[in-house]
C-alpha positions in Angstrom: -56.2 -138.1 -145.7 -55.1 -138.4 -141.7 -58.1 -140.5 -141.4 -57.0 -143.0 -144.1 -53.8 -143.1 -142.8 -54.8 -143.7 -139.5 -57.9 -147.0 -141.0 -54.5 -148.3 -142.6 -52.6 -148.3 -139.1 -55.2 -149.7 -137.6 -56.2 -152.8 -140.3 -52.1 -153.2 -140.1 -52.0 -153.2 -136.7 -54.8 -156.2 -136.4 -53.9 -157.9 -139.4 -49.8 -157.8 -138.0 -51.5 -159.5 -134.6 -54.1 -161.6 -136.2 -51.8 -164.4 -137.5 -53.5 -168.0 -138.4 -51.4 -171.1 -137.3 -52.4 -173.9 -139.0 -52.7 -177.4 -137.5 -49.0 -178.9 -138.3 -45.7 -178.2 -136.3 -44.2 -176.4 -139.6 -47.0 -173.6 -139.3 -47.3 -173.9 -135.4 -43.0 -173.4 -135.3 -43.4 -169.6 -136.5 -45.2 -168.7 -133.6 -42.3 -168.3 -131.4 -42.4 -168.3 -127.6 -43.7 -164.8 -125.7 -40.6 -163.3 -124.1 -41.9 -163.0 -120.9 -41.2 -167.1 -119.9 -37.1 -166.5 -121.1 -37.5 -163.4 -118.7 -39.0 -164.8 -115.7 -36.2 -167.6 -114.7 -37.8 -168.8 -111.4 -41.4 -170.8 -111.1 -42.8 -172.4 -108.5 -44.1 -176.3 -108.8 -47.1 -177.5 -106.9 -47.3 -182.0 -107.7 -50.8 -181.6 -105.4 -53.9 -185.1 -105.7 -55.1 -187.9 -103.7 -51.2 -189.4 -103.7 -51.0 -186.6 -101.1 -52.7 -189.4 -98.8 -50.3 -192.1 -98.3 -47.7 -189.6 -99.7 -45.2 -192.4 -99.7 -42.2 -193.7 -101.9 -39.2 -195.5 -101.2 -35.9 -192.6 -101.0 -33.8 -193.7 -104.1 -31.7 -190.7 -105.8 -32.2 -190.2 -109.5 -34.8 -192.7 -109.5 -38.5 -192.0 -110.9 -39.6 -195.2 -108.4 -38.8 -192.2 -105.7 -42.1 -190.2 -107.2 -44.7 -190.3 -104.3 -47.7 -189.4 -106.8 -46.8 -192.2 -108.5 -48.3 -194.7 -105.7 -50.7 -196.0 -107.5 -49.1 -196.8 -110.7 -46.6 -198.6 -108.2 -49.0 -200.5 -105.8 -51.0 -201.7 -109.1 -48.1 -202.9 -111.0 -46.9 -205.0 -107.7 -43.8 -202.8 -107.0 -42.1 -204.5 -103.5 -41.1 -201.6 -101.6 -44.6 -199.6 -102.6 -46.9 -203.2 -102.2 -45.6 -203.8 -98.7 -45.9 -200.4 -97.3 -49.5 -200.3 -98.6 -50.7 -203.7 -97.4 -49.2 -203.0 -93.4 -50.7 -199.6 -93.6 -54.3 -199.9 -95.4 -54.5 -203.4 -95.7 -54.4 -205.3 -99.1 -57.9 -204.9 -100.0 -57.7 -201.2 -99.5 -58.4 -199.7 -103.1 -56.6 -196.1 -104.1 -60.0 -194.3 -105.0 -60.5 -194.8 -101.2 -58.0 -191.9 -100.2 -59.9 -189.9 -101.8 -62.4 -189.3 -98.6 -59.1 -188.4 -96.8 -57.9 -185.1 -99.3 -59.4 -183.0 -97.5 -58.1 -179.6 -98.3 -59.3 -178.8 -95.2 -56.2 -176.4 -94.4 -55.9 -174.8 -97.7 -54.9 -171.3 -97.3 -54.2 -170.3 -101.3 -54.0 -166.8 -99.8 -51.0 -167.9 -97.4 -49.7 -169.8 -100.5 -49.6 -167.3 -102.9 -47.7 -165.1 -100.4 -44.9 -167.5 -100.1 -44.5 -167.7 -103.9 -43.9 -164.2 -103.8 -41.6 -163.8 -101.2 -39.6 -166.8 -102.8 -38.9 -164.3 -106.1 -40.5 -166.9 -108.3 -42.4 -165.1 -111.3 -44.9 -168.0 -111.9 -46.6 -171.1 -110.6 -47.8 -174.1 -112.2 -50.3 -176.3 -110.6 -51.0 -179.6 -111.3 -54.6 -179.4 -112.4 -54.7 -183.1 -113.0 -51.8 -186.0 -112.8 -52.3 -189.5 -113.9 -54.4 -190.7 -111.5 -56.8 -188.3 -113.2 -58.5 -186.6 -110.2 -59.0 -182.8 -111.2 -58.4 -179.9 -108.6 -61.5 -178.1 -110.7 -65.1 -179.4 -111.5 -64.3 -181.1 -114.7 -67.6 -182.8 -116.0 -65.6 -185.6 -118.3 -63.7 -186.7 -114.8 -66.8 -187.7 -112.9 -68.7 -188.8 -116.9 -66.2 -191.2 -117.2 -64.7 -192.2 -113.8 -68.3 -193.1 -113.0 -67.5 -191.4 -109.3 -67.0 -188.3 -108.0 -63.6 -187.6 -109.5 -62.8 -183.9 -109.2 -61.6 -181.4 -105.8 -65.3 -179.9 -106.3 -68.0 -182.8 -106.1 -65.7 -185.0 -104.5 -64.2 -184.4 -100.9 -62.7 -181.0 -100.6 -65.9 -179.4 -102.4 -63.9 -176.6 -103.6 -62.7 -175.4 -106.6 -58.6 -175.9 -105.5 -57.8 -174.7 -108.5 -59.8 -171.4 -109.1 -59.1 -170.8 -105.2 -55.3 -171.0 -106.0 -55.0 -168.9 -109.2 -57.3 -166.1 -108.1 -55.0 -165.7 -105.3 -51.5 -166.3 -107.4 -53.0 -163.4 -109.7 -53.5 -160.9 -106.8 -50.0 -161.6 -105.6 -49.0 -160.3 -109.0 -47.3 -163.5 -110.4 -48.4 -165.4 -113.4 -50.4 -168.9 -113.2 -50.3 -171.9 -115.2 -50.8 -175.7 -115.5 -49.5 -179.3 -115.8 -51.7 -181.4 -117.4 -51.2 -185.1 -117.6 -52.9 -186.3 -121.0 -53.3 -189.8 -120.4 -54.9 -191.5 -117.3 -53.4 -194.6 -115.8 -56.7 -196.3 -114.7 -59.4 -194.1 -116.7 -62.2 -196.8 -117.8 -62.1 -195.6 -121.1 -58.6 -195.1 -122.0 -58.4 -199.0 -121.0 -61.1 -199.4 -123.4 -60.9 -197.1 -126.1 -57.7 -194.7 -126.6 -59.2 -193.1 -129.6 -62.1 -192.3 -127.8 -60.8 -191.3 -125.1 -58.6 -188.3 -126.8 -61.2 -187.2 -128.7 -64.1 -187.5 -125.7 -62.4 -186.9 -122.4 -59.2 -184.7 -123.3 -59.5 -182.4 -125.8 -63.0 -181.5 -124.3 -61.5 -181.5 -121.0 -58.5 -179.5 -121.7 -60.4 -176.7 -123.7 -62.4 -176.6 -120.6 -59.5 -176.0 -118.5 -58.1 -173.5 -120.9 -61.3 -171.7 -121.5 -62.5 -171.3 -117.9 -59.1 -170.3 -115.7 -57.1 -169.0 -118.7 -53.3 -170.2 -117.6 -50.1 -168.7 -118.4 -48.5 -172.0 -119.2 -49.6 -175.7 -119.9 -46.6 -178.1 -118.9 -48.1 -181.5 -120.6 -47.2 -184.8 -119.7 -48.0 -188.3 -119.9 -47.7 -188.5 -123.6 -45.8 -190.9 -124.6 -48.1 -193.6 -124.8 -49.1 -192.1 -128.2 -47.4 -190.1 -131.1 -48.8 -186.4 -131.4 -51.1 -187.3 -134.4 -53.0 -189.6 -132.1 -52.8 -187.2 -129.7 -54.3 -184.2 -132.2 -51.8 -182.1 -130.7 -51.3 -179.9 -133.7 -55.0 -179.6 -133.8 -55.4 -178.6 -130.2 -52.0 -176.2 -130.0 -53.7 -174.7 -133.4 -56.9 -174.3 -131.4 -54.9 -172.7 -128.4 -52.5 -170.5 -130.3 -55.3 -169.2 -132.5 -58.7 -169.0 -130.9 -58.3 -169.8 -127.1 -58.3 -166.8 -124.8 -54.6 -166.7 -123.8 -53.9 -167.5 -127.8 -51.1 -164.6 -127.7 -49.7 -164.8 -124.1 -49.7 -168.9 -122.9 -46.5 -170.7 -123.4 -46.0 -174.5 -123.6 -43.8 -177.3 -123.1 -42.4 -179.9 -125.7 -44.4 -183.1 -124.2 -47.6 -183.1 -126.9 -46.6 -187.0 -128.0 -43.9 -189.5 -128.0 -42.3 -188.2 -130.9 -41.9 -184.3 -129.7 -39.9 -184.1 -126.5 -37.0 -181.4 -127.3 -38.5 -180.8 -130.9 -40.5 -177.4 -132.4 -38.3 -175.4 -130.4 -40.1 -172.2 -132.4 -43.6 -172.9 -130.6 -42.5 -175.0 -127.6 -39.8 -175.1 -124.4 -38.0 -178.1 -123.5 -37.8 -179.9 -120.4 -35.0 -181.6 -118.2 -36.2 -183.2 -115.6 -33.6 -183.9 -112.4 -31.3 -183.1 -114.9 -28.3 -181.1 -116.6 -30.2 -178.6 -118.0 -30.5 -178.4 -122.3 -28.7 -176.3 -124.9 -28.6 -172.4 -124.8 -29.4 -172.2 -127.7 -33.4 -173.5 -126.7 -35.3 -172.1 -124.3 -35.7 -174.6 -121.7 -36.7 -175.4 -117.7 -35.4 -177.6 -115.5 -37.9 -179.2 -113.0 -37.3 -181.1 -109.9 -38.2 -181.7 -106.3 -36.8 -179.9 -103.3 -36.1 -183.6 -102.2 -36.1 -186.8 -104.4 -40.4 -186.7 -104.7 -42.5 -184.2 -106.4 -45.6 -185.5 -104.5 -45.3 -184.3 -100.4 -43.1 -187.9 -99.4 -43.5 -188.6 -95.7 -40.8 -191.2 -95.9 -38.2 -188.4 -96.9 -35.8 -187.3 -94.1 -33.9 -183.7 -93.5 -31.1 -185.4 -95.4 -32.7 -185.9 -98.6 -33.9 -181.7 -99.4 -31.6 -179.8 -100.6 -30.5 -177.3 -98.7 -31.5 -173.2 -99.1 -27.6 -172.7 -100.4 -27.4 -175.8 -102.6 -31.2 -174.7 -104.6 -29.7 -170.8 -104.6 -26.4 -172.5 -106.7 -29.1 -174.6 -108.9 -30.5 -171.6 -109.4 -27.8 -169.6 -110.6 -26.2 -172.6 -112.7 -29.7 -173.0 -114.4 -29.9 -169.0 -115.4 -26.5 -169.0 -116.4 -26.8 -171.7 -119.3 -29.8 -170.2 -120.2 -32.5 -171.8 -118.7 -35.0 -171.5 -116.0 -36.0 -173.5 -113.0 -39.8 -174.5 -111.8 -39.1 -175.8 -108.4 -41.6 -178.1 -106.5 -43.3 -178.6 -103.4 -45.5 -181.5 -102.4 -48.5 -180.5 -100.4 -50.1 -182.0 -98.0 -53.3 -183.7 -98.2 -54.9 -181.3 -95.7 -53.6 -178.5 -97.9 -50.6 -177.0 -96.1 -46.9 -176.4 -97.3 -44.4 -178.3 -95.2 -42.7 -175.9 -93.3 -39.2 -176.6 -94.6 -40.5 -176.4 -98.2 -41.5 -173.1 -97.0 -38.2 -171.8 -95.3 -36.4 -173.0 -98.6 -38.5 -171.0 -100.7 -38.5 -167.8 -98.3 -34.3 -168.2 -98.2 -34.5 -168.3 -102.1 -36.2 -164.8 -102.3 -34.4 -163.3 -99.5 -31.2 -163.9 -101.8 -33.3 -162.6 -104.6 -33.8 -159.3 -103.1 -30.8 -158.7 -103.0 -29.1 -160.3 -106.1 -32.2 -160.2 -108.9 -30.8 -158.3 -111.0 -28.2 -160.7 -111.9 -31.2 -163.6 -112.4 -34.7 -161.9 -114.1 -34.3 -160.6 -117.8 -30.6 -162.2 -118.1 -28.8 -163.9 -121.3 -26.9 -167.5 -121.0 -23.3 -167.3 -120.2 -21.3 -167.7 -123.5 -19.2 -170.6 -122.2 -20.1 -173.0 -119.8 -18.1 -174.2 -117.2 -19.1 -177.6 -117.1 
């Protein structure tokens, strides 16, 4: 009789964490969001590619033209301040694939990184494994395929795997790891040709790869809204993750899946503000933003223009308080080295942490804001 009883625990036990979500936001809504992402409050950003190079933009507040890892969406679409910079400085001839000899990584230390996330207090990191130029900080097979170049941190210049180097090292400093993702490619040959294709052929088989090989913590999409989440298969591919990926219980994910979804299916995904307000309490959300103006390292930026340690330990407590959490970022170099302020801001941060965590990690939104 104990032994049936004990087959019966066990079958309920499996069957209880076995759930099936099928591919549509109605099913993929019941899953909820793991607790541990409302708990952790503080992440660290990392907006690291070949736009670590020129690492330029022009310093406008509340202005995406002030995105350095946006260069060459800018330099391509004839943008004045971006044009002019890049034709006195690299001539106007000078392609963008041609910085890529130039990211070196030749400083990267993800040892000495991974020890300033955890002295800042953060709880995770989120890398971006690929932005829209589409160069990947891991050997990704579709990014060289259809590039038709060496496209990827590992057969391109650094030859290393950025990525795994990082999130082996973010693990052993006890925090968790995750990634953005950009789903679209500014310049890809065959998103230019062939968008259909091009989901079905480069990203999902690329992102499944991603998935499947480091295992993140988080996927922070982006670049979706050049198509709707059916064109996308987002339902399919969250359906895929949730169910039969190997973080299917733990990862967490943003809203960004198409251009129909941002700050929708708050049961399965967070929201994001971005150099914003912040959302509504009653969502779990993230606010993400710069140190400075830039997420991409911006050489043109100026001590004025970062925040200072006081100012992001106030964003910080006004984020928690309504609820939300904060990803911070820092720009790296293209020689692979945190800018020294980026790292005293970070290092102030946790010192305050020490001290006053209690009133950050594990906390519930203030009932009334004060805004």
């Amino acid at each position: 009789m104990k032994k049936c009883i004990a087959l019966l625990a066990t079958f309920a036990g499996i069957t209880a964490g076995a759930q099936h979500y099928e591919a549509n936001w109605q099913s993929l809504n019941t899953r909820g969001i793991p607790s541990w992402f409302k708990e952790a409050k503080f992440g660290i950003f990392i907006h690291w590619g070949v736009y670590a190079v020129p690492s330029y933009a022009p310093v406008l507040e509340n202005s995406g033209l002030s995105y350095a890892e946006w260069y060459w969406y800018r330099i391509s679409e004839g943008n004045k301040d971006f044009r002019t910079f890049h034709d006195k400085n690299y001539g106007s001839n000078f392609q963008y694939p041609q910085f890529e000899s130039q990211f070196t990584a030749s400083m990267f230390d993800p040892n000495q990184w991974a020890d300033i996330f955890k002295r800042s207090g953060a709880k995770y990191v989120v890398l971006t494994s690929k932005h829209h130029e589409g160069y990947c900080l891991w050997n990704s097979a579709e990014a060289d395929r259809d590039w038709g170049r060496p496209w990827n941190a590992v057969t391109g210049t650094p030859h290393r795997d950025l990525l795994g180097d990082l999130t082996n090292a973010v693990r052993n400093a006890g925090l968790k790891m995750g990634y953005y993702y950009s789903l679209y490619e500014w310049f890809n040959p065959l998103w230019q040709k062939n968008k259909p294709r091009f989901v079905t052929e480069h990203m999902i088989p690329q992102f499944k790869d991603l998935v499947s090989r480091y295992k993140p913590s988080i996927i922070f999409s982006d670049g979706e809204w050049e198509l709707t989440d059916t064109q996308w298969h987002s339902p399919e591919l969250l359906a895929w993750l949730f169910n039969d990926s190997p973080v299917a219980n733990e990862v967490v994910v943003d809203d960004r899946w198409g251009s129909n979804t941002r700050e929708k299916n708050n049961g399965c995904t967070y929201a994001t503000s971005e150099y914003g307000s912040g959302m509504n309490a009653n969502v779990v959300w993230e606010e993400n933003r710069g140190i400075g103006h830039s997420y991409g390292y911006n050489r043109n930026e100026s001590l004025g223009d970062y925040k200072s340690s006081h100012d992001l330990i106030l964003m910080l407590v006004d984020v928690v308080s309504r609820g939300g959490n904060l990803l911070l970022d820092i720009g790296p170099t293209a020689d692979g080295r945190v800018p020294v302020i980026m790292q005293q801001r970070l290092i102030d941060i946790g010192d305050w942490l020490a001290t006053n965590g209690e009133a950050i990690y594990s906390t519930q939104p203030y009932k009334q804001s004060y805004q």
